[in-house]
C-alpha positions as CSV (number, residue, x, y, z in Angstrom):
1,X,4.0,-23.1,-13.3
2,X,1.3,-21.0,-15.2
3,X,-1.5,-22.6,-12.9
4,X,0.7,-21.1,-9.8
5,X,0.6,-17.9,-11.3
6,X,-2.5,-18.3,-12.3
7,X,-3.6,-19.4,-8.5
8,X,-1.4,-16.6,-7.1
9,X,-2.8,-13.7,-9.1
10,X,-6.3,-14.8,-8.1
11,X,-5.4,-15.3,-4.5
12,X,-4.1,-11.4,-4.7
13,X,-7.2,-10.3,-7.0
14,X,-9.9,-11.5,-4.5
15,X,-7.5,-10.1,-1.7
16,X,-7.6,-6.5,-3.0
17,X,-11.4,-7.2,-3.5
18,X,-12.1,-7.4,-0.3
19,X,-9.6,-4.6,1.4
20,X,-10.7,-3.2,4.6
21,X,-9.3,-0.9,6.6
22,X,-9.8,-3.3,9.9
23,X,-7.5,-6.2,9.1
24,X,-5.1,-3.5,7.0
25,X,-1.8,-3.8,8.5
26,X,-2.7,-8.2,8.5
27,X,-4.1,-7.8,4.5
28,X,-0.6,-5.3,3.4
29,X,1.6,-8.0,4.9
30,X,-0.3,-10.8,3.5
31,X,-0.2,-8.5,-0.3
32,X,3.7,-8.0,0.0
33,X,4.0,-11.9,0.9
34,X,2.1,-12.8,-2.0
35,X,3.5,-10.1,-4.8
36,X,7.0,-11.3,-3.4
37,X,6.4,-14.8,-4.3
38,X,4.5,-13.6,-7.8
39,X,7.7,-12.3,-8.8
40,X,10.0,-15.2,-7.8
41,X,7.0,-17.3,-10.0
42,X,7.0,-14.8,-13.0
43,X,11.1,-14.7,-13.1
44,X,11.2,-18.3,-13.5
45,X,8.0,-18.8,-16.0
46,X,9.1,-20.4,-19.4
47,X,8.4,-18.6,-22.4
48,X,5.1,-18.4,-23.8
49,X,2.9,-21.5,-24.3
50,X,-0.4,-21.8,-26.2
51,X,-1.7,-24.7,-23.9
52,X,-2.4,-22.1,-21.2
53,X,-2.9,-19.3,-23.5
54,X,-6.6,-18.5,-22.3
55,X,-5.3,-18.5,-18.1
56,X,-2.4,-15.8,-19.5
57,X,-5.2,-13.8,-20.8
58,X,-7.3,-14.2,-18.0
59,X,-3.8,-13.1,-15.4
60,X,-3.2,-10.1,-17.8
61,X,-6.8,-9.1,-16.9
62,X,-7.3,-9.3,-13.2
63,X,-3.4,-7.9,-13.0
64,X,-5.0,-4.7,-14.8
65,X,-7.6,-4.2,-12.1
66,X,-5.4,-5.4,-9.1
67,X,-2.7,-2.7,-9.9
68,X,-6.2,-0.1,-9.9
69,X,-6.7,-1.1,-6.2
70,X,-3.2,-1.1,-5.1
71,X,-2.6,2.3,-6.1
72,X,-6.0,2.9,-4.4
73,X,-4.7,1.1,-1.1
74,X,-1.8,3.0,-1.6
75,X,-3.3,6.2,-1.9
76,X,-5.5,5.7,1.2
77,X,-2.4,4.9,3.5
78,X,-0.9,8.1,2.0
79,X,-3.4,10.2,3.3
80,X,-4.1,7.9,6.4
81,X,-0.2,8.8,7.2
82,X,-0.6,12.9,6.3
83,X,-4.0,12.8,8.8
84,X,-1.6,10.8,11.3
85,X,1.3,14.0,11.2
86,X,-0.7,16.4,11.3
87,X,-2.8,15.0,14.1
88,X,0.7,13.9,15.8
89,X,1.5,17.5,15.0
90,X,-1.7,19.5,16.7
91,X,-1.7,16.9,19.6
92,X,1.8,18.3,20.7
93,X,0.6,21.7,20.2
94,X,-2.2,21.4,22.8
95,X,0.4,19.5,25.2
96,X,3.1,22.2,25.1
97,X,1.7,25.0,23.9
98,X,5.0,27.2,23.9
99,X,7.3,24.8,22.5
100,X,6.7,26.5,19.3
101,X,8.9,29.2,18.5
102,X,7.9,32.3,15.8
103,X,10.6,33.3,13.3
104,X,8.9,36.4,12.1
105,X,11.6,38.3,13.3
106,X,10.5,39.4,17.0
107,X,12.8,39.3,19.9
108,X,11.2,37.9,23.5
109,X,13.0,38.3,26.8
110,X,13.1,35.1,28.6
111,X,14.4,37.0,32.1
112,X,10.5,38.5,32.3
């Protein structure tokens, strides 16, 4: 059970490693997959053991660094989404330029 942890951690470790922004939406799906079946392993792991006491150490380390790069990955589709409105945003703009109405308290005629 520990080794399969122990696999699965370093399976996400070298995943987060090697992030790109070209296989992004294929590497996020293939994270959640992996987290998803960490935490079904971690629910069902026995209490502490000292045959595998070095490989818990070692999973305690690399989880350390891969939450670092998930809140980095995280961070980068944060701004990758704000870019995305307010591109979405301008791009309208230049499309129909007088969709947008001022509220500053001016009155316009629309029979002129």
């Amino acid at each position: 059970m520990i080794s399969e942890l122990y696999q699965l951690t370093d399976e996400i470790y070298r995943l987060t490693q090697t992030f790109s922004d070209k296989n992004r939406e294929e590497n996020i799906k293939k994270l959640e997959y992996l987290l998803l079946k960490r935490h079904d392993i971690i629910e069902k792991l026995p209490p502490k053991s000292r045959d595998h006491d070095w490989m818990g150490k070692k999973i305690v380390e690399m989880n350390k660094v891969i939450d670092q790069k998930l809140i980095l990955i995280r961070h980068q589709i944060v701004v990758d989404l704000r870019l995305l409105k307010t591109k979405k945003k301008h791009n309208n703009s230049y499309v129909n330029p007088y969709e947008t109405k001022s509220f500053d308290g001016m009155f316009y005629d629309k029979k002129n």
